[in-house]
N, C-alpha and C positions, 0 to 999 in steps of 0.2 A: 931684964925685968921692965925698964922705961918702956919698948917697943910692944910688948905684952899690955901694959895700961894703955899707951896711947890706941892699939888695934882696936880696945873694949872699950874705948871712950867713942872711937868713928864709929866701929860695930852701935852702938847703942844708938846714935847719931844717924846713921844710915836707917835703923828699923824705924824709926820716929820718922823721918822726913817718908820714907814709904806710908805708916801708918796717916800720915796727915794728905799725903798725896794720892793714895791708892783707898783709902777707907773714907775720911773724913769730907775731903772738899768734893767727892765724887755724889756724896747720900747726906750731904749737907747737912751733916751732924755737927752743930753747932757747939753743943757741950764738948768734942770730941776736940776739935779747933781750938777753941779758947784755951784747955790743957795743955796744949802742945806748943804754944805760941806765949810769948811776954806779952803784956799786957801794951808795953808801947813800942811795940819788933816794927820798925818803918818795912813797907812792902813800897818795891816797883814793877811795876808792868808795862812790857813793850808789848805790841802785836795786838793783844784786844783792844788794849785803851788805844791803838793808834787806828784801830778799825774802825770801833766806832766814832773817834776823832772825826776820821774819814768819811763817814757817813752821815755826821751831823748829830748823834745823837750818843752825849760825850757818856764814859765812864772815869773815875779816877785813877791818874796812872800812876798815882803815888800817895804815900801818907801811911797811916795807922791803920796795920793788918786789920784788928780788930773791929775797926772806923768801916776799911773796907769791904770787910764780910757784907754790911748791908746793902751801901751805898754800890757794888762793883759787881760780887759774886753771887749774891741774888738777883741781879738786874742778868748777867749772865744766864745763870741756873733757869729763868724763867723762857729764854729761848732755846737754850740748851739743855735738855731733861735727859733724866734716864742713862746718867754718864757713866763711864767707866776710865778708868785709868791703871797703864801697867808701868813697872819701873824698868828700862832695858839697860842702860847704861849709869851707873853711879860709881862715883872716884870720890871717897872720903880722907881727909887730910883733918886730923885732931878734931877740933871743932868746923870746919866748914865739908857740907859737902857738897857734892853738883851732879846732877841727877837731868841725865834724857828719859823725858817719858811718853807713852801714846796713849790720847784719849782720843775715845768715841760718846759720841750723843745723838741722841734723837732731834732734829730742828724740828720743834714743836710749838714752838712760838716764835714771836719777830725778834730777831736776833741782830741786830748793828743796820737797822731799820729793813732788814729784809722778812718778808712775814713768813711764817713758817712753811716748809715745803714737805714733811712729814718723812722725809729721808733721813738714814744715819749718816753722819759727819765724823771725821777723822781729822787728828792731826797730831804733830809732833809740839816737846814743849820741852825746852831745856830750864833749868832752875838752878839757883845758887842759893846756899842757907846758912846761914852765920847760928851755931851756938854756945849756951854758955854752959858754964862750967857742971850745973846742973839738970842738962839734957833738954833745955825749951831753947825753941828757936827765936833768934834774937834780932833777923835783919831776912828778910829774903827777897829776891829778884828771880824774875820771870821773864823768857820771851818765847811764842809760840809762832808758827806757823800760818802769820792769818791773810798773808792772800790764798795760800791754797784753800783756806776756810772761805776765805772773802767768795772764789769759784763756784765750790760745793753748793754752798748756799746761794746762787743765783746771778751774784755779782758779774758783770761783761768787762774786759779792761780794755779801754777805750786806747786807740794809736795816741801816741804826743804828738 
């Protein structure tokens, strides 16, 4: 019976982290986000926030998911449109799960100061999701793929 509850707690656990990564952060349903997320769930981000680091024109690679919707994912979303996101790999353990995923976007705008080149972009993005006992996630961590993004979109990588 324990092993039974614990599968229904990841099961529910795994469709939530899909719904927020496959539905939500793709069509920037903001009402849809907010739900799914605690109100003060810390987010970190490797791979964008270190792009644009790189490029001079910063994003936050850390702080308050909620905080960061504006400040992060909309500065995103505005070079990045028209996204999609699939789940290929997910391993759920009680409350945490960890999920590879593939997104594609249209470069539609300047994006990690590259100005849009009006091609689709690809990439991989692994995630890790803390939640709690009542299915909102409570802590999550991101890293993506962003020199092959850095590529895609225009970037040359210079010899050392």
């Amino acid at each position: 019976m324990r092993n039974d509850m614990y599968d229904t707690i990841a099961e529910r656990n795994i469709a939530t982290a899909k719904q927020l990564l496959e539905e939500a952060m793709p069509h920037l349903d903001w009402d849809l986000m907010r739900s799914l997320v605690t109100p003060d769930a810390p987010i970190t981000r490797a791979g964008f926030a270190d792009l644009y680091a790189a490029t001079g024109d910063g994003i936050p690679q850390s702080g308050n998911f909620i905080e960061w919707l504006e400040s992060g994912w909309k500065k995103l979303s505005e070079g990045l449109s028209d996204k999609t996101s699939r789940a290929q790999d997910v391993v759920a353990s009680g409350n945490t799960v960890m999920m590879k995923f593939h997104m594609t976007a249209l470069h539609s705008g300047t994006f990690a100061g590259a100005p849009a080149t009006g091609r689709r972009v690809e990439w991989d993005e692994i995630t890790v999701l803390h939640f709690n006992d009542q299915g909102k996630i409570t802590d999550m961590w991101y890293m993506c793929q962003e020199l092959g993004l850095a590529r895609q979109i225009g970037y040359q990588m210079q010899p050392a």
